[in-house]
N, C-alpha and C positions, 0 to 999 in steps of 0.2 A: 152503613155509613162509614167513609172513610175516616174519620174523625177517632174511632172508636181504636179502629188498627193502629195510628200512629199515637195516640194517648200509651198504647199496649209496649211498641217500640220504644218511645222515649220512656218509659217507666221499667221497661225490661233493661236497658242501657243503662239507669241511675242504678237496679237493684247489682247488675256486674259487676257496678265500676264499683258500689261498695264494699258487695260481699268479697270481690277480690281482694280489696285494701285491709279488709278483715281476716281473712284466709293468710295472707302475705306476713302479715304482723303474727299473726298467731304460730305460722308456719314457721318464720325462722327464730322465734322464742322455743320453740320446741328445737330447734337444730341446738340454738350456744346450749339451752338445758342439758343437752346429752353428748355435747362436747363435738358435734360432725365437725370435720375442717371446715375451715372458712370458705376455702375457693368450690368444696364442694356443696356451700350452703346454695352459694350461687348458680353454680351448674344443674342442681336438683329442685332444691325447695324453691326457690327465687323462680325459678322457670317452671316448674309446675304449677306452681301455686298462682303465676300469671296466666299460664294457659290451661286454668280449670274452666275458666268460661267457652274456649274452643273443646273441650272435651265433653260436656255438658251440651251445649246446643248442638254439636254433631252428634252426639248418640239421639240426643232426644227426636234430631228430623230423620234419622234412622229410624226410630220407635213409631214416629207417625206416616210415615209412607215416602219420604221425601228425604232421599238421603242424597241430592245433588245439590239442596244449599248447607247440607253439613260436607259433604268432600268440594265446594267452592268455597264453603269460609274457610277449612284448614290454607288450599292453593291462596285464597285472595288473605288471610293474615299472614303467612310466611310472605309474600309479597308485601304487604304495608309493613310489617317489623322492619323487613330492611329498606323501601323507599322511602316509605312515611317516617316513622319513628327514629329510625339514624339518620334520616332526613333533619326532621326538625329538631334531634336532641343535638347534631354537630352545628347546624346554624347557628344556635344557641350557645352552644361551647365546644369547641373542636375536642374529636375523641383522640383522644395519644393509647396506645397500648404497648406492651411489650411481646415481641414475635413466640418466644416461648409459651406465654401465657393461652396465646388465642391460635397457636397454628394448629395445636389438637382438635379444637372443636370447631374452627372453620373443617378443613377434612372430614369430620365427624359426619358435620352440616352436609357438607358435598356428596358422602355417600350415601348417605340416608337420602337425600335428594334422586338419588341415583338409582336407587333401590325401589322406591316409592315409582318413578317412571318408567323403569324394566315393568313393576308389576302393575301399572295400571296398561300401558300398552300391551301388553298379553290377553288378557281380558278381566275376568268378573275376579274380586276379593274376595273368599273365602275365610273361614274362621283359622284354618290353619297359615294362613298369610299374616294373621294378627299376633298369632303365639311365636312367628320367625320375626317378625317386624316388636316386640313385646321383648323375646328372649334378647336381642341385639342390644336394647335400650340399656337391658339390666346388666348386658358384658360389660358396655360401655361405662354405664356407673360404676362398674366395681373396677375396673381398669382405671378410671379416674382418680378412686377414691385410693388405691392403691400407688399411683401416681404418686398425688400429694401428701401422702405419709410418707415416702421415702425423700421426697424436696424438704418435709419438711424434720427429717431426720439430717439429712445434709445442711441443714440450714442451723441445725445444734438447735431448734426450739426458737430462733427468731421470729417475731411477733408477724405474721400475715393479717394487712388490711383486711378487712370482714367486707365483704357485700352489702352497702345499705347501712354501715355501722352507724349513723346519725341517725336512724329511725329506732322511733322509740317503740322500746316492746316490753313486756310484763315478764315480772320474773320471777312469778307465780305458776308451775304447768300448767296447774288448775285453770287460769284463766285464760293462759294460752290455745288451752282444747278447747274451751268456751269461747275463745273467736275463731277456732278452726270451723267450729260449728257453726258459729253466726254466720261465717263465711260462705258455707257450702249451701247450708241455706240461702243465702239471697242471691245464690248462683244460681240454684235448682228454680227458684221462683221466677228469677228475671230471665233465663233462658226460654222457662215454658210462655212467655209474654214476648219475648223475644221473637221467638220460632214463631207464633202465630200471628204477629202483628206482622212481619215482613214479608209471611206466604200470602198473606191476603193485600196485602200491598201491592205485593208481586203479580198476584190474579188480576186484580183490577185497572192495574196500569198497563196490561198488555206486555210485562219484561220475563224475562223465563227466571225462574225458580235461582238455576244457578247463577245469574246473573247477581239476583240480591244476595247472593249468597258470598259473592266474589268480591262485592261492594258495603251496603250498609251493615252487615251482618258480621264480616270480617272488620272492617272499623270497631265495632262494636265493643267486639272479644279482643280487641289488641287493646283497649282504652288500657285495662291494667297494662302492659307493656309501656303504654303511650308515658304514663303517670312516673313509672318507676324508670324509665330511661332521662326525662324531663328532671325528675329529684334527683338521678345520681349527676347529673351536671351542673346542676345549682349548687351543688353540695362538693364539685370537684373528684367526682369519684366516675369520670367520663368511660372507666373500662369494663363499670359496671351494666351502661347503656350495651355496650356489643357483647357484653356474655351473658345478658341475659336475651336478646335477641335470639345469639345464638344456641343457646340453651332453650329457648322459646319454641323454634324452627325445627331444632329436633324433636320436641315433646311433640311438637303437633304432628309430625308424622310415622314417628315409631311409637307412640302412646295413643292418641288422639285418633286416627286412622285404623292404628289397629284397634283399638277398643269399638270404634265401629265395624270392623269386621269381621269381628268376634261377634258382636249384637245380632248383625244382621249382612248377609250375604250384598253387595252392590259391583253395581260397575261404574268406573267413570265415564262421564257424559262427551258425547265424542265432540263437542264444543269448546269441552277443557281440555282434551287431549290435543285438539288442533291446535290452538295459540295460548290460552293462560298457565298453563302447566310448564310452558316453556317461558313464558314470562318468568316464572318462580326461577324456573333453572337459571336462565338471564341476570333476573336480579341476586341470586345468591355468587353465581361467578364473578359479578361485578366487584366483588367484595376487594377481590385476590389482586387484581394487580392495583387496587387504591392501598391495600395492605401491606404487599408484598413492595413497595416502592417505599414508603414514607413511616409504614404502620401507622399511619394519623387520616380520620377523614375531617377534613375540615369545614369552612363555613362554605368553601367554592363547591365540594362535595355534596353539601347535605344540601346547599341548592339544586343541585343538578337533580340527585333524588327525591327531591321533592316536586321538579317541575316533569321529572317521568312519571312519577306516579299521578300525578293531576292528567297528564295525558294519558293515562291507562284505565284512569274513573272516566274520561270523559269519551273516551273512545266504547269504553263498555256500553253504554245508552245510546252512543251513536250508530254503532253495529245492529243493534235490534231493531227489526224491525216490529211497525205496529202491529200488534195482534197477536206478537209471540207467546206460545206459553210451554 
């Protein structure tokens, strides 16, 4: 019965969106605990800890035989992070940034993008493709982290905004690693509900594998994204919305990708390679000249990303034909 699968989906969705918000909180109580800079709270844990649910459900449909709606959710969430989410978090409240802040990790974003397409066009991922795609990750953090020690030695110890500073977190470690753990749990749980409500969804409706994978599945895993871009605007902290985007966008394809191919050996499906993959490319270049002109996206902006991405879900079901699988 189809009833059964989408009970599985929606129930795999509530347990992401929590255990994320629980992972999130717990995560950066452990950063102020041990003193990480602040902007690297945001570049690391704030982005990891959103995109544990993309790391999680693409290892797991690696584990089960199906690793084209785990490499469609990483391509289809880096896509909704930036049409969807900076979509609807500038609607909302136009993002302002400063060009110093975010020119590092747009570039960052851009090669890693770069990188990710060199080696899917070559052909199959290999586990030594994860430990190059793995090793980059970890230059990049310490080059960051390295970074913002020396701004913040220039700066004589002036007090840097924190990521998320209005969210409340425990200041307890103890309890912090008790919601690291709640967290990963109701990640592990609602991905394995996830991953199986949407292949059988996928089967029965006639749409391929990667298709869900690109759509409901990548919604899914961006909800936390979706949550923490939406609170840092309410709350006025609109630069949080784009660096953890972009922090997001990297996880998922030097952590997320590689850790699937380290798992397990895949190739991308040559339906991603023809048009979504370059969709991703598309929409992360779009970034550059909305940035590079203004550094602000606005409310005319996050319309505009939001009315491409509604044509890129709906072109997706359009494309398919009946019977695909």
């Amino acid at each position: 019965m189809i009833v059964v699968p989408i009970l599985e989906v929606a129930g795999g969705l509530g347990l992401l969106l929590v255990g994320g918000e629980f992972l999130l909180r717990g995560a950066v109580a452990l950063a102020r605990r041990f003193g990480l800079p602040h902007l690297l709270i945001g570049l690391t844990v704030v982005a990891a800890a959103t995109s544990m649910p993309e790391m999680v459900v693409t290892v797991a449909t690696g584990l089960e035989g199906v690793p084209d709606v785990g490499v469609g959710n990483v391509i289809g969430s880096n896509i909704a992070n930036v049409l969807l989410i900076l979509g609807a978090a500038a609607l909302l409240f136009p993002i302002r940034t400063k060009p110093r802040d975010m020119a590092r990790d747009c570039a960052a974003v851009l090669i890693a993008t770069a990188i990710f397409v060199f080696f899917a066009i070559m052909g199959s991922f290999r586990w030594y493709h994860g430990v190059v795609m793995f090793a980059l990750l970890v230059g990049y953090i310490g080059y960051s982290y390295m970074e913002e020690r020396r701004r913040q030695r220039a700066a004589l110890g002036d007090p840097d905004p924190a990521e998320g500073e209005d969210i409340e977190v425990p200041s307890s470690c103890k309890v912090a690693l008790a919601l690291v753990g709640i967290g990963v749990g109701g990640l592990a749980v609602g991905s394995e509900l996830l991953v199986k409500g949407a292949v059988s969804i996928a089967r029965a409706a006639g749409v391929s594998e990667a298709v869900i994978g690109l759509t409901l599945v990548a919604i899914g895993t961006s909800l936390p994204e979706l949550a923490t871009s939406i609170v840092a605007g309410i709350r006025h902290h609109s630069e949080v919305a784009l660096g953890n985007v972009l922090g997001s966008n990297l996880f998922n394809i030097l952590a997320v990708l590689a850790a699937l191919s380290i798992t397990i050996p895949f190739t991308v499906a040559a339906e991603l390679i023809m048009v979504d993959i370059w969709v991703m490319v598309g929409a992360t270049v779009l970034l550059i000249p909305i940035m590079a002109t203004k550094w602000r996206i606005g409310r005319f902006e996050g319309g505009f990303f939001l009315v491409l991405y509604g044509s890129y879900i709906a072109w997706q079901f359009y494309r398919m034909p009946v019977g695909a699988s």
